[in-house]
C-alpha positions as CSV (number, residue, x, y, z in Angstrom):
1,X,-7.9,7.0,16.0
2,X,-7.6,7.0,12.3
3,X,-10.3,6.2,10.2
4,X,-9.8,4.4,7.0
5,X,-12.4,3.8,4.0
6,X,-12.6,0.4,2.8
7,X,-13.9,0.5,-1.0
8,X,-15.9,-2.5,-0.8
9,X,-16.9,-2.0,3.5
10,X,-16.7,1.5,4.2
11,X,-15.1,3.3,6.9
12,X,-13.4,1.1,9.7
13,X,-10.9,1.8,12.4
14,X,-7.6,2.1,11.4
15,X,-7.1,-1.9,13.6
16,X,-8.7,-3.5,10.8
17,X,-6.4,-2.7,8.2
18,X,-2.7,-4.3,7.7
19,X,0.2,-2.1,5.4
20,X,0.9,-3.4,2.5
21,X,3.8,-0.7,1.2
22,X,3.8,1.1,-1.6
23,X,1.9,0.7,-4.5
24,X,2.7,0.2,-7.9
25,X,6.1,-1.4,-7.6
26,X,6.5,-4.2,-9.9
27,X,7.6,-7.7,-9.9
28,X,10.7,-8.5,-11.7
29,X,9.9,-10.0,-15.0
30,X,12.8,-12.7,-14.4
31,X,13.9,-12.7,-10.6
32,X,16.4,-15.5,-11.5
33,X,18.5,-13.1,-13.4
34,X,19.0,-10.3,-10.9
35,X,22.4,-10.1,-9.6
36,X,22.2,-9.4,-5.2
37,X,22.3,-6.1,-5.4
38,X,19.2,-5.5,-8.1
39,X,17.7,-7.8,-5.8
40,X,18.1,-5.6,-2.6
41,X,17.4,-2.8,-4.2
42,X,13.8,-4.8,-5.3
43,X,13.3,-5.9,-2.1
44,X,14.2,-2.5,0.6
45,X,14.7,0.6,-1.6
46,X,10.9,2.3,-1.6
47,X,10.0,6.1,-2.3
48,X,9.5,7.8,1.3
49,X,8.1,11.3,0.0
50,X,6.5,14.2,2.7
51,X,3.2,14.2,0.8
52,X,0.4,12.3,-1.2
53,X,1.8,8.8,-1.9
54,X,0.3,5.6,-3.0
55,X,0.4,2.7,-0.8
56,X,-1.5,-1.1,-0.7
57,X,-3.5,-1.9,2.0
58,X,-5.1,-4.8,3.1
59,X,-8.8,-5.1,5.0
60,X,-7.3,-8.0,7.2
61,X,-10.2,-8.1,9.6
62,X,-12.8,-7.1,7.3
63,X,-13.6,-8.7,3.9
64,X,-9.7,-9.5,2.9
65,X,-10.0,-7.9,-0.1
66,X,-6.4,-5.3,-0.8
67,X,-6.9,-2.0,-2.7
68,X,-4.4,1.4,-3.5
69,X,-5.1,4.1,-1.7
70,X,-3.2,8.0,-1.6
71,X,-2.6,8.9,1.9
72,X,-0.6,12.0,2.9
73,X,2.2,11.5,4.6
74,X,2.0,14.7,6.1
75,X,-1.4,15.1,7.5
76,X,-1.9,10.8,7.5
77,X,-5.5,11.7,5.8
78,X,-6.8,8.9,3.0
79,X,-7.7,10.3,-0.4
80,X,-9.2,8.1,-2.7
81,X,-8.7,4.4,-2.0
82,X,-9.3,2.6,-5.3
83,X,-10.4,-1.0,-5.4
84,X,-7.9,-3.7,-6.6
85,X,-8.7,-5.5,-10.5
């Protein structure tokens, strides 16, 4: 069972938490304007790297609350889950 730090519980069991994807990827600034295949590439295209990579997560049975975390794809170990602002 994995166990994943919550920044504002703790550590929990991994069946608290819900994926969010990765982190960092920003909204279009006017959606309106993207043409379908901007759009798809929005929506599906993410970064898939064998390594650290930054993701969202969500505490879903916990206190809600979503924060960035690093996890390494490789080993699945959490470093550094950073709180939300």
């Amino acid at each position: 069972m994995l166990l994943i730090t919550c920044p504002h519980c703790g550590p929990r069991d991994e069946v608290e938490f819900r994926y969010g994807g990765q982190a960092g990827v920003a909204s279009p600034a006017d959606p309106e304007a993207l043409d379908d295949a901007t759009w798809a590439r929005y929506v599906f295209f993410r970064d898939n790297p064998k390594g650290p990579f930054a993701e969202r997560w969500v505490h879903a049975a916990g206190c809600r609350r979503w924060f960035d975390a690093v996890r390494d794809t490789v080993t699945n170990q959490f470093l550094d889950p950073e709180p939300r602002r």
